[in-house]
N, C-alpha and C positions, 0 to 999 in steps of 0.2 A: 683373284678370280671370284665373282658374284653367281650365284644359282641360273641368272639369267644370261649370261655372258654364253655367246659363241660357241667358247669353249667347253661348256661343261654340256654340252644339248648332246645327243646320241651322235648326231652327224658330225661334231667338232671333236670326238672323240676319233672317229675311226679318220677323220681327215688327219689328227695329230698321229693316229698310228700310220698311215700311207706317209706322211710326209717324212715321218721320224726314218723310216726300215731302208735299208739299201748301202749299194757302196761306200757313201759319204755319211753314213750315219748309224745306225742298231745292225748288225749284219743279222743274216739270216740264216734259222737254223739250217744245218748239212739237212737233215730228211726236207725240208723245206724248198730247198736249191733242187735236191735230185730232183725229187716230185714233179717240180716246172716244167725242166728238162725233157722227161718222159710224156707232160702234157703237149710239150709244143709236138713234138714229136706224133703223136697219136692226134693231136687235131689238123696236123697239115696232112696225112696222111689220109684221115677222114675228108679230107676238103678236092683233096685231088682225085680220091674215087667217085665223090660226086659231081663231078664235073660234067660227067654223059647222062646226069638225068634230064631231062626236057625240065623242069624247073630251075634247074641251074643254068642253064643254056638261054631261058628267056631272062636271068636274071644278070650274068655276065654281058648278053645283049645291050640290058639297058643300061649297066653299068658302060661300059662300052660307048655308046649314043651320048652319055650324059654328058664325058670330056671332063675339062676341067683344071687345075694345077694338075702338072705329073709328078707328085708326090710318091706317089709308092706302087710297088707290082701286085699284080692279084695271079694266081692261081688261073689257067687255063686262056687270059689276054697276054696278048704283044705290047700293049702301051700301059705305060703307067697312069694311074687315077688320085685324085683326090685321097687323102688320109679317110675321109668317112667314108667314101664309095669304097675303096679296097676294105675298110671294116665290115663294111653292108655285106659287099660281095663274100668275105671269107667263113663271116658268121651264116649266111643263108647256107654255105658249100659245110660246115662242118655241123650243122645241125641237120642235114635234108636226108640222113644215112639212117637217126638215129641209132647211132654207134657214139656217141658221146657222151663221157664220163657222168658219172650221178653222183652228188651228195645225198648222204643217207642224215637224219631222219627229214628233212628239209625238202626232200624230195625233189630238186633242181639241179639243170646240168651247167655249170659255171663253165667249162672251159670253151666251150662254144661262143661265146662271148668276150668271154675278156682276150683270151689269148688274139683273137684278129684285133680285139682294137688296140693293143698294146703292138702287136707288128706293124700296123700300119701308121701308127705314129712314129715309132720305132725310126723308119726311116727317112723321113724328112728332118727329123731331130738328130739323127746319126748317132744316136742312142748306143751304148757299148753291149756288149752280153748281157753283163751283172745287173745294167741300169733296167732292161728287159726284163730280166727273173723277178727283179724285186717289186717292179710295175704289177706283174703277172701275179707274183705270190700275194700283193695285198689288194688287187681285186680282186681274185678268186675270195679272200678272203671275208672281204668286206660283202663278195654277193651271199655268200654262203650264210653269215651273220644275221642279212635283214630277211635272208630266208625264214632264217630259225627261229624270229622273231613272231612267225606266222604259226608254227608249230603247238598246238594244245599239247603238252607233255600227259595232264591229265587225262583226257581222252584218246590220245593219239593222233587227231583229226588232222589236216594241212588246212588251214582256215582259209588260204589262197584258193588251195582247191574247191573245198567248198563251193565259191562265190566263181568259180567257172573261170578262175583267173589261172597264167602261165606263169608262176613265180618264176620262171626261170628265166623268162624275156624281161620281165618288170624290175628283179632283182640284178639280172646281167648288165639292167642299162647303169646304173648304180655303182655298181663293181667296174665297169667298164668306162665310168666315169673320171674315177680314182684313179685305174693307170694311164688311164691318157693323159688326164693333169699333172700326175705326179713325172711324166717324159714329159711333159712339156716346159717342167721346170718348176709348178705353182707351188709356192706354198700351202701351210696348211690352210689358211684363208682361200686361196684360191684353190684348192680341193672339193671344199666345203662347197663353194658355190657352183664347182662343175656337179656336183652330189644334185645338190639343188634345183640346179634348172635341170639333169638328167630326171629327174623325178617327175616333172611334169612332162617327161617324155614319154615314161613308161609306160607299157600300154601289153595285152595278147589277154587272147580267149581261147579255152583247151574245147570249144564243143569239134572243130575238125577228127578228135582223139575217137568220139565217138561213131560220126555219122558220115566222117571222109571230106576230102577236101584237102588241100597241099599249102593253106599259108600257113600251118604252124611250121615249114622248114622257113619260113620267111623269119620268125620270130626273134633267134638270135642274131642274126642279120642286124633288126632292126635297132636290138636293143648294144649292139656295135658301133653302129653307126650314131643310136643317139649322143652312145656314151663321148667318142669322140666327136661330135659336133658341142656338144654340152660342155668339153674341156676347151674346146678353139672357144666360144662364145666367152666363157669364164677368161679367159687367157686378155680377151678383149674387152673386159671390163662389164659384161653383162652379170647380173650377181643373183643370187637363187637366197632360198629361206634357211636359216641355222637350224630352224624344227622342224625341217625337213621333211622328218620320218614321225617324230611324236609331237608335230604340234596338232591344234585343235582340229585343222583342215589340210591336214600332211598325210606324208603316204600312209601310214600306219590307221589313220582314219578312212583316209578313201578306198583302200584294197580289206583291211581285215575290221574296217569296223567299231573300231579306235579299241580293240584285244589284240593285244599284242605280249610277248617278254623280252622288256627291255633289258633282262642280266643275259639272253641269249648274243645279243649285239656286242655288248663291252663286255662281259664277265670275262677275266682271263687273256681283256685283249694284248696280243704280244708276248703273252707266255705258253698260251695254251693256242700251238694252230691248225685248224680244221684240214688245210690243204693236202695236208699225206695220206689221209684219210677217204678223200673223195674218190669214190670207187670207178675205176674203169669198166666197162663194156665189154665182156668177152664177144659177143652175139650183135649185130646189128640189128636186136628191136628195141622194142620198149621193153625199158628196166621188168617192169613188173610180171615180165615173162621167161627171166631166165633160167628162174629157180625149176619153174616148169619144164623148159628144155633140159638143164641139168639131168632130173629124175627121167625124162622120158630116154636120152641117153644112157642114162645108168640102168635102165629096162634093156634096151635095146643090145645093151654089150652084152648085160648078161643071159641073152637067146632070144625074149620077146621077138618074135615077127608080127609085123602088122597086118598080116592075114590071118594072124591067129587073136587079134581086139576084138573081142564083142559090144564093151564098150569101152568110154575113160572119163572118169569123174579129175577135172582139176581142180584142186581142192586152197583157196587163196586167202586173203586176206579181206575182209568185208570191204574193205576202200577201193580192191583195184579191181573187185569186177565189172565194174562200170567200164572201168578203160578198157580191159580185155576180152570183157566175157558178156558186154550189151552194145545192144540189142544181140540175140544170141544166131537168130538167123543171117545175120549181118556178120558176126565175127566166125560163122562155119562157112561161109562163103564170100570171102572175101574177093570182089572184082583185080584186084589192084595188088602187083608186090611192097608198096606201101601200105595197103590196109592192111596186109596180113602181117607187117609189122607190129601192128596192136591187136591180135589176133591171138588170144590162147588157144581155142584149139588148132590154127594152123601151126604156129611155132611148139605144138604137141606133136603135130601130124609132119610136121618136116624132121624134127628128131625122131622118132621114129622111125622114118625111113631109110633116116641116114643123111648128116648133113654131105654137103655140096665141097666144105673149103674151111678158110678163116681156121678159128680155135673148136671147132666143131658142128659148128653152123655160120657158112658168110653168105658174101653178098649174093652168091649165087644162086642160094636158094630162097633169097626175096625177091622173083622175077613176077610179071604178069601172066604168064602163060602157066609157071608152078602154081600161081594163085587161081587160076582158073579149071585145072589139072584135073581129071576126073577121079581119078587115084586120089587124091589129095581130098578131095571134096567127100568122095565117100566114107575118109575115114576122119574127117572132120565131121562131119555129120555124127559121129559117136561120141566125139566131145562134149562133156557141159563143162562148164562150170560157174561155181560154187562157193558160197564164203565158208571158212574153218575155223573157228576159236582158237585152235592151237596158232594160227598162222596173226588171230588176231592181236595175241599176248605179243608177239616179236617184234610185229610193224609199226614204226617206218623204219627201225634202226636196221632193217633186213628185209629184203621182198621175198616170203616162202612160199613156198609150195608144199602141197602132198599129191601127186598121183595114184590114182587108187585104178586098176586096170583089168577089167573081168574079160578072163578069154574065154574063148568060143566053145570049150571043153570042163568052164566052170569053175575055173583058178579066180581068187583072189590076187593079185600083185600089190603091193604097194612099198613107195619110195616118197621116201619124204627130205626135202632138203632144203633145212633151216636159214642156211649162210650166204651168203651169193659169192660166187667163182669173180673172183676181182677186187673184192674187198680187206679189209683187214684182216679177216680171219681164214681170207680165201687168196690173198693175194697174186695178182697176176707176176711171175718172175721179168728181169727184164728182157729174157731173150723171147718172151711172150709178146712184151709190149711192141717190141721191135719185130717180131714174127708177124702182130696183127697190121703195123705198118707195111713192113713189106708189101703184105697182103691184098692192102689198098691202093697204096703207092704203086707197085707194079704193076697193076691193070692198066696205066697209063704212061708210066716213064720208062724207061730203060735202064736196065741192074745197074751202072754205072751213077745213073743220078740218084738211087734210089738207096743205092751206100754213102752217095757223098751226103745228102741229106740226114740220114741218120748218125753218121760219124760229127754233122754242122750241129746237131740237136743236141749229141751227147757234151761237144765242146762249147755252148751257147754258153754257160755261165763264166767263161774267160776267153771269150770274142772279143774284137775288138768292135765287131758291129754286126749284122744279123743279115748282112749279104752272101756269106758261103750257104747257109741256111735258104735265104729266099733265092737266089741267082738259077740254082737247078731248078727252081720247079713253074719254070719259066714257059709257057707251049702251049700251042694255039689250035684248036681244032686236031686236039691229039698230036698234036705234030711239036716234037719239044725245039726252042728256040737256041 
């Protein structure tokens, strides 16, 4: 093997680790298997509650219209679609809730991505369980990698961020690259070149996070869809660059600028793996507001009433005020139960009140009508927030929070919390994980498919195929098939 070869470039690396891992080859570790298990399980459930949003309705529409081979089922159609359309479709449905899982310090939601393109291939290749998990375990991994690749350790910065880029779409197509190649059979060679041509797929801009607008639920979607189009293309002999990521005019030049850490991508690859680690979602917002909700419930249980806030300083990390806390008239009056999704002080002002459902805050109380609530609004209006040193020293390995809460009678409150509820040091148990499916899952299906589902999720790593799994959640217009 020469310096220049293939094999020794960033991308022929993680290609040799996706082709090596799986049934027929490196098994994978037990916390590595569970982890999958409980992702597939948490993003089919996220994908079936967003089924009733008018974004995903126009988006199953044109999946729908498009036609095509009947490859595989989607969530909320009667007919089967194309491998890349059921990817399209499944990733736009499990990203549109923002309830999907986060890598910490990378700051990207992998399973919204990989996990559809790996089902959707899944079934035309008649893929077993184990061939599934393994697909899934090394794009998740591989996205997480060229994630962290973007990460200044020194500063802390997300350098995707920075430059107004959605590492999570750009990196998902990438990672979603990988398991579709690797079910579709390819070698490490043809890994490499679905990585490849996915790269010049890649593509999302976070300004919607600020100013509103509904294509970032688009985002994972797309980077699904590229991933498995990029693996058929490969499959078919179309062949993508080996430096991919660190050549002169590769991804790591066009997204960060040609700064990158190339020991973030291979160091440790295959001994040390990111996947058990990536934190789930108690809360359907954005990550960087849960720490907030946490503290404002922890006020709230111990007596705080919200007629008694004079005011509330959320007190965050210099990087995520932007996404939660600007424009500041814009995030105390949110039009929209999506925009109050990125909204600190409404996801202050809905703990507060007292969540709705879910694990303390669901989907119920991310409506348009609580967003526009006069209640809501007034006591969003006493919201700021604010950047905090202490929150700065922690992030990104943790999104913190301090609320600090002066009542109407001249108290000081404050609640500070470091950890986020979901992560390694907070972890969510599994009868949580399966209680936040429920959760989802039931708004649309009936108890009996909504146990078989999770009983097909639990059994996925010794399936013989991912039909008991997709077969229930089969239904059209609400109406299960």
């Amino acid at each position: 093997m020469t310096a220049t070869s293939p094999a020794a470039t960033l991308g022929g690396q993680l290609a040799a680790f996706a082709a090596a891992h799986g049934p027929a080859g490196v098994p994978l570790p037990a916390p590595v298997v569970r982890s999958v298990a409980q992702r597939v399980l948490d993003v089919l459930g996220i994908a079936v509650a967003a089924t009733t949003l008018p974004t995903s309705v126009a988006v199953l529409d044109l999946v729908a219209e498009r036609g095509g081979r009947p490859d595989a089922r989607v969530v909320g159609l009667r007919q089967r679609v194309p491998a890349s359309e059921a990817a399209f479709a499944h990733g736009v449905l499990a990203h549109s809730l923002d309830y999907d899982d986060t890598h910490l310090p990378s700051v990207l939601h992998p399973s919204a991505s990989v996990v559809p393109a790996a089902l959707a291939v899944a079934e035309p290749t008649r893929a077993t369980g184990a061939e599934v998990v393994a697909a899934i375990a090394v794009g998740l991994e591989i996205c997480v990698r060229v994630g962290m690749a973007g990460y200044d350790a020194a500063t802390g910065a997300n350098r995707y961020f920075d430059r107004g880029q959605h590492a999570t779409s750009m990196c998902g197509a990438v990672g979603s690259a990988a398991a579709a190649a690797k079910l579709l059979g390819l070698s490490a060679g043809g890994v490499l070149h679905a990585m490849g041509i996915a790269a010049s797929m890649a593509s999302g801009i976070i300004e919607s996070n600020r100013t509103g607008g509904t294509v970032k639920r688009m985002h994972c979607g797309w980077a699904a869809h590229a991933g498995v189009y990029a693996a058929q293309l490969a499959q078919r002999g179309i062949t993508g660059p080996a430096t991919l990521l660190e050549g002169r005019f590769g991804f790591f030049q066009a997204f960060l600028g040609g700064e990158f850490d190339a020991g973030a991508v291979t160091d440790g690859l295959g001994q040390r793996w990111e996947v058990p680690g990536i934190f789930f979602k108690p809360y359907p917002a954005n990550h960087f507001t849960h720490a907030g909700i946490d503290a404002a419930l922890a006020l709230r249980d111990a007596g705080l009433r919200p007629a008694d806030v004079a005011s509330v300083e959320l007190a965050v990390p210099t990087a995520t005020v932007r996404t939660i806390g600007e424009p500041l008239d814009v995030k105390q009056a949110p039009e929209t139960g999506y925009q109050a999704q990125f909204s600190g002080p409404y996801t202050v002002a809905a703990a507060l009140l007292g969540g709705g459902g879910g694990l303390g805050l669901g989907l119920d109380d991310f409506t348009d009508d609580l967003a526009r609530d006069p209640v809501r609004r007034r006591l969003m209006s006493r919201v700021t927030v604010v950047a905090d040193p202490r929150c700065d020293e922690i992030f990104p390995h943790q999104f913190p929070a301090v609320l600090r809460v002066r009542t109407t009678d001249g108290r000081l409150l404050e609640e500070a919390v470091l950890a986020n509820r979901g992560g390694s040091h907070r972890p969510l148990t599994d009868d949580e994980v399966a209680g936040k499916f429920r959760d989802n899952a039931g708004r649309v299906l009936p108890p009996e498919r909504v146990t078989a589902i999770a009983r097909a999720a639990r059994a996925l790593p010794d399936a013989a195929s991912v039909d008991d799994l997709l077969s229930p959640l089969m239904f059209e217009n609400g109406i299960p098939l």
